[in-house]
C-alpha positions in Angstrom: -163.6 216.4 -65.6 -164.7 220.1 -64.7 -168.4 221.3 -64.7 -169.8 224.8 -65.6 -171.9 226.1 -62.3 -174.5 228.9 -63.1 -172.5 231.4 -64.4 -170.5 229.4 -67.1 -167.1 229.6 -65.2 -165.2 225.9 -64.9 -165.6 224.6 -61.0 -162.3 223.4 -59.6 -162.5 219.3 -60.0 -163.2 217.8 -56.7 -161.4 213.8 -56.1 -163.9 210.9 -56.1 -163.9 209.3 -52.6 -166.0 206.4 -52.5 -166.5 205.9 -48.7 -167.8 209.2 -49.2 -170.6 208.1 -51.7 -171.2 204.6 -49.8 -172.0 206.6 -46.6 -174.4 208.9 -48.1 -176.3 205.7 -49.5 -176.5 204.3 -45.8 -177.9 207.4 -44.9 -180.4 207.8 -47.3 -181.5 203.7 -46.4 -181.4 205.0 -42.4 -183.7 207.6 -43.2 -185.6 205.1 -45.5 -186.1 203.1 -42.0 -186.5 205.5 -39.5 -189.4 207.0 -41.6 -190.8 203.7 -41.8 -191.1 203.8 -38.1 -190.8 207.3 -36.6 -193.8 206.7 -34.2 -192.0 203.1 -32.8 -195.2 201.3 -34.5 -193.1 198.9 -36.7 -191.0 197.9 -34.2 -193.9 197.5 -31.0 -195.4 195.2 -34.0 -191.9 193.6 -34.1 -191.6 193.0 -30.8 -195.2 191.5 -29.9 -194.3 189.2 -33.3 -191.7 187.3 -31.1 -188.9 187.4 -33.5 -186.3 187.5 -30.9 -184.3 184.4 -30.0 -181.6 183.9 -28.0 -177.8 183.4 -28.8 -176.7 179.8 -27.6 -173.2 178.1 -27.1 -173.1 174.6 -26.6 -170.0 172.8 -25.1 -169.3 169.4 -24.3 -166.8 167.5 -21.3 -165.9 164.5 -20.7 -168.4 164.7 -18.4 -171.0 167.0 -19.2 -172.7 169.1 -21.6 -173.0 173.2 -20.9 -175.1 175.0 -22.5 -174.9 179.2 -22.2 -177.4 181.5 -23.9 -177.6 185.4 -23.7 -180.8 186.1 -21.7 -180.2 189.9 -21.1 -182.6 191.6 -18.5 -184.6 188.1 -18.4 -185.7 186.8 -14.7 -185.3 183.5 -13.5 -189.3 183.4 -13.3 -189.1 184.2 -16.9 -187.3 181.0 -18.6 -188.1 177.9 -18.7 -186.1 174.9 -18.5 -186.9 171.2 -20.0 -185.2 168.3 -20.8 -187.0 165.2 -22.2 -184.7 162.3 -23.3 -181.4 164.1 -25.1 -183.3 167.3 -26.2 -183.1 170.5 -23.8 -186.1 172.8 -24.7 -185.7 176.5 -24.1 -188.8 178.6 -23.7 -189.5 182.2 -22.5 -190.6 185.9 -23.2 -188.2 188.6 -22.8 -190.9 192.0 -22.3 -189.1 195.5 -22.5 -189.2 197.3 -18.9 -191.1 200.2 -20.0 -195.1 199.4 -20.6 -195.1 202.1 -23.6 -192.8 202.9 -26.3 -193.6 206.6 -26.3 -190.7 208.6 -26.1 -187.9 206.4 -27.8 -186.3 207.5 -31.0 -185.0 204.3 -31.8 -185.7 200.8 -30.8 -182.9 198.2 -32.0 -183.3 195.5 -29.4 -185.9 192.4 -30.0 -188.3 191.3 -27.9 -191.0 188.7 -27.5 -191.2 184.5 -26.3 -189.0 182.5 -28.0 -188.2 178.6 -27.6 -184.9 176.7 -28.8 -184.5 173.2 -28.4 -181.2 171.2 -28.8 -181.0 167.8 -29.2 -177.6 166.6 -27.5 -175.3 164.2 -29.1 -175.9 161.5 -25.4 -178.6 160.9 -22.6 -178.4 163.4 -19.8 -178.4 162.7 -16.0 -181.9 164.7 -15.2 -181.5 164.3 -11.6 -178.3 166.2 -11.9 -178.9 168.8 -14.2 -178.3 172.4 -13.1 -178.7 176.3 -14.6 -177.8 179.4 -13.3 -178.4 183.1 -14.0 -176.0 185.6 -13.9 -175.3 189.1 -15.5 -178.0 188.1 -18.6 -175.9 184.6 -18.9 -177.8 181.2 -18.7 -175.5 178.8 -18.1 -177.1 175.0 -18.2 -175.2 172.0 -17.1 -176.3 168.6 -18.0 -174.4 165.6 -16.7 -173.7 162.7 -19.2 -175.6 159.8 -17.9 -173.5 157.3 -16.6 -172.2 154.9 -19.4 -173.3 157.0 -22.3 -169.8 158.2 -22.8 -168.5 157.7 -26.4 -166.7 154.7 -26.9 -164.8 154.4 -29.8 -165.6 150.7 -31.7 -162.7 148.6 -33.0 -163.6 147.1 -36.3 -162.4 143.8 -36.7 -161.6 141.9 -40.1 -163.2 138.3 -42.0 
C-alpha cells in the first residue's frame, strides 16, 4: 500500500512492525500518568492511603514455621510482631526518608501502615518465637509447640 504525501508523488511503503506501534501506545498511557501526577500529588495521596503491603513467604519444618517478608528501609522500632493462638499478625508503617516530595519526578515505590495476619496450619511455641532484621528481610521463626506435629491417622475398617 503506498500513500500520496503533499505533492501527489507515491511515498516509498514503510514495513508494519508491531512492537513499534505497541510501544508508542505505552508511551502515550505513560504520559497519560505522569500528567496525572506531575506535581507528586497523586502519589503523596497514594502513600498516606496505606496501600502498600508487604511481600510474605511462609515455610514450614518439621520443626518450625519461618515466615520472611520484604520490609525494605523499615526499622526494627517500626514493625510489630504478634502472635495470638496460630495467627501471626503483622503491623507497621513504612514512611519515605524525605519529609517532602518536592523535587522527584517519579515516585513508583508504596508507602504507608499496613497489617497481614497468617493463620498457621499448628500452635506455636510463643516462648520461643524469634525475628530478625537484616538487609530489608524479616525473617520470623515460630517453633511448633511440642506435640502439635502432624500425625498422620490410620483408618481402620467395620
Amino acid at each position: 500500500m503506498t500513500s500520496l504525501g503533499k505533492t501527489g508523488s507515491a511515498a516509498s511503503m514503510n514495513k508494519w512492525d508491531p512492537l513499534k506501534d505497541l510501544l508508542s501506545v505505552q508511551e502515550r498511557v505513560n504520559r497519560l500518568f505522569e500528567g496525572a501526577f506531575d506535581d507528586c500529588a497523586g502519589a503523596a495521596e497514594l502513600m498516606q492511603a496505606g496501600v502498600w503491603s508487604p511481600a510474605v513467604d511462609i515455610g514450614e519444618t518439621d520443626e518450625e514455621f519461618i515466615v520472611t517478608a520484604e520490609v525494605p528501609e523499615m526499622k526494627q522500632s517500626e514493625i510489630d510482631i504478634e502472635v495470638k493462638g496460630n495467627t501471626l499478625i503483622m503491623r507497621g508503617e513504612r514512611r519515605p526518608r524525605r519529609a517532602s516530595m518536592e523535587g522527584y519526578h517519579r515516585i513508583e515505590r508504596a508507602y504507608g501502615r499496613f497489617q497481614r495476619s497468617f493463620t498457621l496450619p499448628g500452635l506455636v511455641d510463643q516462648e520461643r518465637i524469634t525475628a530478625t532484621l537484616r538487609d530489608g528481610i524479616l525473617k520470623v521463626v515460630l517453633p511448633k509447640k511440642t506435640g502439635s506435629k502432624r500425625r498422620q491417622i490410620e483408618i481402620t475398617g467395620e
